[in-house]
N, C-alpha and C positions, 0 to 999 in steps of 0.2 A: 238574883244573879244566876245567871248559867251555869249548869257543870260540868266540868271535862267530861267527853264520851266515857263511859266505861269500854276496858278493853274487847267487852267481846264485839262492840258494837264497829270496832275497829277497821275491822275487814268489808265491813258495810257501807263505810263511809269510805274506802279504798276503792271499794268495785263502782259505788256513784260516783268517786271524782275522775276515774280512769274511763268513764263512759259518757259521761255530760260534760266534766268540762277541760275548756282548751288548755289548759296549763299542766293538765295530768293524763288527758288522753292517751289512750294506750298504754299509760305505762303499766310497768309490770306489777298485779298486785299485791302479789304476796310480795312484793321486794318493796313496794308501797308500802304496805301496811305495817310492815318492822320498824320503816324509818317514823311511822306516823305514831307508833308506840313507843317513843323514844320524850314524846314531849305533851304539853297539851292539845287536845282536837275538842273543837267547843259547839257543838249547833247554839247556834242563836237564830232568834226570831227578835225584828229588829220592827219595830213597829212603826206607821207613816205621823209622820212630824215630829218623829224626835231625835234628836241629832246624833249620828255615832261616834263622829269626834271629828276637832279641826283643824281642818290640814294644814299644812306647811306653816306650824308656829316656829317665829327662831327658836333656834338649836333646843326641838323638838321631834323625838322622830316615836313613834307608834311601835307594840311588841306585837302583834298577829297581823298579819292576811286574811283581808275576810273573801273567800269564795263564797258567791252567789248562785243557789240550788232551784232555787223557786221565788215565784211573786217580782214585786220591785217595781218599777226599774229603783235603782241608789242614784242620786243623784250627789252632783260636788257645784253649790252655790256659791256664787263670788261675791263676794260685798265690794264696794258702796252700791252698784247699780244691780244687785239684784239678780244676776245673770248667772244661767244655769250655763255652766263650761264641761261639764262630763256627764253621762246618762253609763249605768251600770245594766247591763241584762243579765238573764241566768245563764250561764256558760261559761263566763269570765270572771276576772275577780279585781277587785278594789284595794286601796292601801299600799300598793308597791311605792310606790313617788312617797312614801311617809315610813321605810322602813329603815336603818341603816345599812343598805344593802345595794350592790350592785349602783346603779343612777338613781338609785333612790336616797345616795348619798350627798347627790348635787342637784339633784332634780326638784328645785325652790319655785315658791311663786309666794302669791301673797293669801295672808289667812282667807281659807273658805271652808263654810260650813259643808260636811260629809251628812246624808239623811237619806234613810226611806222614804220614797216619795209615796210610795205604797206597802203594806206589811211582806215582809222578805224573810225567805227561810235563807241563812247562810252560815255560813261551817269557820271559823275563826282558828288559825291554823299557825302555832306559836312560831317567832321569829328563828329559833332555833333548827326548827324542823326546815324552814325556808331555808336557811341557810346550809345545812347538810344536803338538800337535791341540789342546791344550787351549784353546789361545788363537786357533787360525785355525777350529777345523772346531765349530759351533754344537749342532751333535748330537753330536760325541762329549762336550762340556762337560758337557751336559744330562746325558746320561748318565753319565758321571763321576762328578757331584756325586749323584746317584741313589743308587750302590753305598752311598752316607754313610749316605742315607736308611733304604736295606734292611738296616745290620750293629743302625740304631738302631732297628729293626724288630722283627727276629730279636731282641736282648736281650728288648726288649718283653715279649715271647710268654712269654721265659723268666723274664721275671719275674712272669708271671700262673702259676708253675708251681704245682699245689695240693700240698698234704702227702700226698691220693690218689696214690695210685700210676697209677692210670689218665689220672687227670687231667697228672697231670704229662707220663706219657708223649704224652697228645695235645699239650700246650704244644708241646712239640720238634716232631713232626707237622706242625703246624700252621704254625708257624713255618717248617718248611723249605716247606711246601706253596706260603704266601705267596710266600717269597721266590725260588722257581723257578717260578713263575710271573711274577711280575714280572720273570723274566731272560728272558721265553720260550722256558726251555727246559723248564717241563712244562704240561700232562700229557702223556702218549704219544697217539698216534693215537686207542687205543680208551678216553681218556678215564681210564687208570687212573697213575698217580702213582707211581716205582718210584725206590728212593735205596738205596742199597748204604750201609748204615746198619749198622754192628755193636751189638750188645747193648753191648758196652763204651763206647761211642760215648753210647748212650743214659742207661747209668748215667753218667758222667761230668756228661753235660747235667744228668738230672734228680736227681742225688747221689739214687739208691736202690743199692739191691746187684742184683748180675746174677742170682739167681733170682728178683727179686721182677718183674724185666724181663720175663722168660723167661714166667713168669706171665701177665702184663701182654697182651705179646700174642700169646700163647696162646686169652684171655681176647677179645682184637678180634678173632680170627682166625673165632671161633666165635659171635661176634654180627654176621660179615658186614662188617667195619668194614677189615679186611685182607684178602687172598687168602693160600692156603697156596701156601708154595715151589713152586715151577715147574721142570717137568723143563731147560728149557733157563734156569735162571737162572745167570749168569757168576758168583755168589757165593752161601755159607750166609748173607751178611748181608744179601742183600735184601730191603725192607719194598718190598711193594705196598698201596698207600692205593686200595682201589677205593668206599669210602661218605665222604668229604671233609665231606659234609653232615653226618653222624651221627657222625662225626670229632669236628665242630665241637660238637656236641651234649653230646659228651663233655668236652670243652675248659671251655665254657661250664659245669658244671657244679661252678665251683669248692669251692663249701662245701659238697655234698651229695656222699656216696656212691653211684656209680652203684650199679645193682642187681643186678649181676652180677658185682660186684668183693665176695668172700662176706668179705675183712676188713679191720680197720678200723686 
């Protein structure tokens, strides 16, 4: 099991969440780091396939937020059919719809398993502490109640997903494109849009089978809509979105077969 931070490491994990990620951005650190000595602060390393707990059991609700620092993505899987409904990146964080807090006191759905999908470093940040920014610091509220906005977002997308295969694979595309940008943390520098996103990842979201994926973008890759893998990319599962526009193009295409996708 994990240990609380000791306190001096306190101010460390204040100056990372007020600089990486969106829920604490900017805020102030030392007036951070008081409220963060008030309660537990946990680094965990959550390892891929094991589950970190599941969500929306009745009148069940979870004591920490886990912010997401590194690795991942977290994924939140829906049973019976298998379907990946939420993808976690580092900059954000997970757990709010599972706290008694804010819409996370009505924000139900049916049991799904919470997992690294890949090993993830993230900071577990007790209910208490949540609940004292929530209520004194105006931006981070604002933001809080946000993350509600963006998970009811991302289903959105996915539920625009078509029976193309193209199409569907833009839904997820698009969706994450949305919602990492709304967290400011994409696009990169030069504009291009990069998610360590596995083929299995994809089939999960858009329920097709992994060659039909593999295809798929294959298929974007060669109409300019992706970039091919990079000598220096940290993973085989990165998708580079460099035409967003013509992305969307595809998205939008729901009852029509794009023309380059040769079946039906």
């Amino acid at each position: 099991m994990a240990k609380p931070a000791e306190p001096g490491a306190i101010k460390e994990i204040a100056e990372e969440l007020s600089q990486n990620n969106y829920l604490f951005r900017g805020l102030d650190v030392a007036e951070l780091s008081e409220v963060l000595a008030t309660g537990e602060v946990t680094p965990q390393k959550l390892y891929s396939g094991r589950s970190v707990y599941t969500a929306f059991r009745p009148d069940t609700s979870i004591a920490s937020l886990y912010v997401v620092s590194n690795g991942g993505p977290v994924i939140l899987r829906s049973a019976p059919l298998d379907r990946i409904i939420a993808i976690t990146y580092p900059g954000s964080c997970f757990g709010m719809r599972n706290l008694a807090l804010g819409y996370g006191r009505v924000s139900r759905s049916f049991p799904s398993l919470v997992e690294a999908y890949k090993t993830t470093d993230a900071i577990e940040i007790d209910l208490d502490i949540i609940k004292t920014l929530h209520a004194e610091n105006e931006t981070f509220r604002d933001r809080y109640d946000y993350l509600f906005e963006l998970r009811e977002k991302f289903q959105y997308h996915l539920l625009n997903c078509s029976t193309h295969p193209p199409q569907a694979v833009a839904a997820l595309l698009r969706g994450l494109i949305y919602q990492e940008r709304s967290l400011l943390n994409q696009p990169q520098a030069d504009g291009i849009y990069v998610f360590d996103l596995p083929i299995d990842i994809i089939a999960h979201v858009a329920q097709l089978n992994h060659r039909t994926v593999e295809q798929v973008l294959k298929g974007m890759r060669k109409q300019g809509l992706l970039l091919p893998p990079q000598n220096d990319d940290s993973s085989d599962d990165i998708v580079r979105v460099c035409d967003p526009e013509g992305l969307k193009e595809v998205y939008s295409a729901t009852r029509d077969k794009v023309s380059w996708w040769p079946l039906r």
